[in-house]
Every structure is written in C-alpha cells, then in structure tokens.
C-alpha positions as CSV (number, residue, x, y, z in Angstrom):
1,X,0.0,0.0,0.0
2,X,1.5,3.6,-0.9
3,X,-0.5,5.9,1.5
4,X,1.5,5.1,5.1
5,X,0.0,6.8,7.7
6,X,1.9,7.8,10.7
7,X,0.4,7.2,14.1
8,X,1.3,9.2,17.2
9,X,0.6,7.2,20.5
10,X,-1.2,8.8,22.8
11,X,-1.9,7.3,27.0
12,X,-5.6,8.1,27.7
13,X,-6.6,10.8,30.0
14,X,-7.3,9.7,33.7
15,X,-9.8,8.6,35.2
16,X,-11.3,9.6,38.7
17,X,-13.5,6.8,40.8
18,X,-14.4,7.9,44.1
19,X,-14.1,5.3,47.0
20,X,-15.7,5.8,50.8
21,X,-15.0,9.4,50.1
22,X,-11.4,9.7,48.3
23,X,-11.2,10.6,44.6
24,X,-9.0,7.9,43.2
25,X,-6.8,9.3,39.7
26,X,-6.3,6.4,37.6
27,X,-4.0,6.1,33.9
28,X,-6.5,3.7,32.5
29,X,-3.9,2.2,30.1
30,X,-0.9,-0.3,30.8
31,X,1.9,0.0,28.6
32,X,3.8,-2.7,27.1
33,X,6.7,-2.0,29.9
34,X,4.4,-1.8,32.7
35,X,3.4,-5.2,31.6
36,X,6.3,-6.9,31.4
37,X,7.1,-5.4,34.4
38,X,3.9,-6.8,35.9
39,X,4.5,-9.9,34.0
40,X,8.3,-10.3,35.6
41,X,7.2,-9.6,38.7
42,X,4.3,-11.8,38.8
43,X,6.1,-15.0,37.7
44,X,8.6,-14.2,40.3
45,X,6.5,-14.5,43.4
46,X,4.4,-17.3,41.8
47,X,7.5,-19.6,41.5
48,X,9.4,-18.6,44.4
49,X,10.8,-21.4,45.9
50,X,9.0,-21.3,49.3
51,X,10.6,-20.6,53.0
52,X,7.1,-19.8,54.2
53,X,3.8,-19.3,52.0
54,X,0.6,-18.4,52.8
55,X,-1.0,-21.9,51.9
56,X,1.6,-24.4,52.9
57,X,0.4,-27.3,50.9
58,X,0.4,-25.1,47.4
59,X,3.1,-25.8,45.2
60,X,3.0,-22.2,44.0
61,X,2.6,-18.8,45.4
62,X,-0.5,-17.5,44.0
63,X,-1.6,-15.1,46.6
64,X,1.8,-13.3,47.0
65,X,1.5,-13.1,43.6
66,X,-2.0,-11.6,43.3
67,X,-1.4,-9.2,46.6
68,X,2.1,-8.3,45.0
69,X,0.7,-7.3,41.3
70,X,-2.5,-5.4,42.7
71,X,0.2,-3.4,45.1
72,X,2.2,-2.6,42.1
73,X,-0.9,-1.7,39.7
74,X,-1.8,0.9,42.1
75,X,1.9,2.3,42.2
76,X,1.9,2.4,39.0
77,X,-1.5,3.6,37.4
78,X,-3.0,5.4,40.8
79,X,-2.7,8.0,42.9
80,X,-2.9,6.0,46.2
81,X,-0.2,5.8,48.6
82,X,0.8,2.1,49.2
83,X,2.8,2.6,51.9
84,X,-0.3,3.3,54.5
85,X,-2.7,1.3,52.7
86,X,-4.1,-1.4,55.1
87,X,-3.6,-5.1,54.0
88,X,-7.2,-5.7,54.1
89,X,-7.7,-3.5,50.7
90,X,-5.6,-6.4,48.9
91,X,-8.8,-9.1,49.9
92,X,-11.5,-5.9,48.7
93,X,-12.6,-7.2,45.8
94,X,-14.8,-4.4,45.0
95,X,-12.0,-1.8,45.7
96,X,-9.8,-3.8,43.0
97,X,-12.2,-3.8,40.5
98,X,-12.9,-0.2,40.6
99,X,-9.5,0.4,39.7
100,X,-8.9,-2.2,37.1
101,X,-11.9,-2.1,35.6
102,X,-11.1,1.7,34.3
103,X,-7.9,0.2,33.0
104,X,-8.9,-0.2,29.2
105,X,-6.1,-2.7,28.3
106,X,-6.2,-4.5,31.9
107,X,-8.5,-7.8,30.8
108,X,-6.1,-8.5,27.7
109,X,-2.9,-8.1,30.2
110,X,-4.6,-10.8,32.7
111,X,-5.0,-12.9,29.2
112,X,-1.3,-12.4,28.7
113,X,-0.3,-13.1,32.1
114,X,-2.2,-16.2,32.5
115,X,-0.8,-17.6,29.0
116,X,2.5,-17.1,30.2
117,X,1.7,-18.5,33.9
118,X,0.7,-22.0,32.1
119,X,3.5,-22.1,29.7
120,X,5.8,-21.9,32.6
121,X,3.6,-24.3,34.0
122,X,4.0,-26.7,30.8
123,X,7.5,-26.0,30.3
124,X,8.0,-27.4,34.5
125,X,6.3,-30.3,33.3
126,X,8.1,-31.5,30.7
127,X,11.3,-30.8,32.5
128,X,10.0,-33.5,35.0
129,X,8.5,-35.5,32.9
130,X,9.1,-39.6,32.8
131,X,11.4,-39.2,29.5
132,X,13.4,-36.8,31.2
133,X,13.6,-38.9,34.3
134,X,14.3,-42.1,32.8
135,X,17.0,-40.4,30.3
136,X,18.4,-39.1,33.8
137,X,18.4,-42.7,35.3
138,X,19.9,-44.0,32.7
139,X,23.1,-41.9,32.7
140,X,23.4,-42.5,35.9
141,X,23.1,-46.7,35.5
142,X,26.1,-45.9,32.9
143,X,28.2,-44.4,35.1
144,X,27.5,-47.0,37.6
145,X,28.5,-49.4,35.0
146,X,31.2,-47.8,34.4
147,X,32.4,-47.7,37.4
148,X,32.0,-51.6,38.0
149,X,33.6,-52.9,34.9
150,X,36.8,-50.9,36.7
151,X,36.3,-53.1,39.7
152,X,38.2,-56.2,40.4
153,X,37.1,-59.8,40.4
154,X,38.2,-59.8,44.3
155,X,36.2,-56.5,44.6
156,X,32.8,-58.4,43.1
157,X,33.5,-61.8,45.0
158,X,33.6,-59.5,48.6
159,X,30.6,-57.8,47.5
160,X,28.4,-60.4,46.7
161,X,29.4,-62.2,50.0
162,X,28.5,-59.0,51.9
163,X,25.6,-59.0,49.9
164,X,24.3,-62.6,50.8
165,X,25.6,-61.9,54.8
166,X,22.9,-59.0,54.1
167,X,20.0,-60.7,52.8
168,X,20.6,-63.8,55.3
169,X,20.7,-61.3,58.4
170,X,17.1,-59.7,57.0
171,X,15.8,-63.5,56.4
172,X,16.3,-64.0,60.0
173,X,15.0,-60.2,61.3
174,X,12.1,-60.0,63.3
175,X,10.3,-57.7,60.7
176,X,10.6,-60.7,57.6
177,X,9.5,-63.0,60.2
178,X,6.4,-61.0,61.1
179,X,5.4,-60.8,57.1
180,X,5.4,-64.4,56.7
C-alpha cells in the first residue's frame, strides 16, 4: 500500500473513581513496559521457591503473587499511597475492580499473564517429565556401570558375600519374620 500513515501514540486521560469518600486518579492504560514489568514480577513471586507461604500445601505462590501485582498496579497507574494502605484493601474485591476495571487494556494483560503462567507451567512439566527422568536414570546406570567394569574380580567376590551376609541377616530379622 503507498499511502502510510503515521500514528502518534497517545496514554488516555485519567480517570477519577471515588471510593468511601477519596477521589481515586487512575491512567487507564498499561503500557507494554508496565506489563512486562507486571508480568516479571508476577512470575517471580508465583514460582518462588517457598521458606514460608501463605497456603503451605500449594506448590505455588498465588496469593503473594496476586497481593504483590494489585500493590504494584496501584503504584503504578493510581494516585494511592501504598505505603499506608491497610492489607485488608488487597482481599477488597470491589475496591480492585474499581481500579482495574477503568484500565482499558487491563482484561487482555490478565489474558497475557495467565498464558505465560501455564506455559511456565507446561515448560515445568516437561522438564519433569518420565522421558526426562528415565534419560536421567539411565546416565546414571552408565556411570554405575562404568564404574564396575573398573572393579576387580576380588572387589565383586567381597561384594556379593557382603551381599548374601545381608540378605541372610534380614531372612532372619524380626520384621521378615512378622510378614510371613
């Protein structure tokens, strides 16, 4: 096409919602470096290795991650101070919504994030998956092997006696007896 337009970017103005009295100023746009910003920090608290979590039985730190993105979204797209905002505004579902539902790109960033959250997922996955695992055991029994055919036919002869002293003392332990 010959006729290129040129296109000047331009954020949208803000947006005011008022909540139990305070006139919230919100930029109602994230742009692409806020959301890999978001995105970053997101996948960082929601794969921390754990020392303590909030749900000890999770494998992942959703919550942190959650409570640690809304924080941020208001640092960076409100006027609200974070430092004296009380923890109990993280759980207020319809405080969050007021804020990002005036963010006009905000439901396609959550689309993003969440892709990239299951990838990760996927990608974890296959890493422990039973190909990888058995290609893992299996250049371990090499090396074991390895290591035996340098072994000599004394070495073998006092292992296998130690091995039959072994299994002779556990024929004759009170727990084998107990099974039969």
């Amino acid at each position: 096409m010959e006729n290129k337009v040129k296109l000047d970017f331009t954020v949208p103005k803000q947006v005011t919602v008022k909540y139990n009295g305070a006139e919230i100023k919100i930029t109602p746009f994230l742009t692409t470096a806020q959301q890999i910003f978001l995105i970053n920090k997101y996948v960082e608290e929601y794969f921390e290795k754990k020392t303590s979590g909030f749900i000890e039985n999770s494998e992942y730190e959703y919550l942190n991650a959650e409570y640690t993105l809304v924080n941020y979204i208001f640092q960076l797209v409100t006027n609200i101070d974070t430092e004296t905002l009380d923890n109990d505004f993280y759980s207020d579902a319809v405080f969050i919504a007021s804020i990002t539902s005036s963010i006009t790109n905000y439901f396609d960033f959550r689309n993003k994030l969440n892709f990239i959250i299951n990838e990760i997922k996927q990608q974890n996955a296959l890493k422990s998956s039973v190909g990888n695992v058995l290609e893992g055991l299996v250049e371990k029994a090499y090396k074991i092997m390895d290591k035996i055919s340098d072994i000599s036919p004394e070495e073998i002869e006092k292992a296998k006696e130690s091995g039959l002293e072994l299994l002779k003392n556990l024929e004759n332990s009170s727990v084998i007896k107990n099974i039969k």
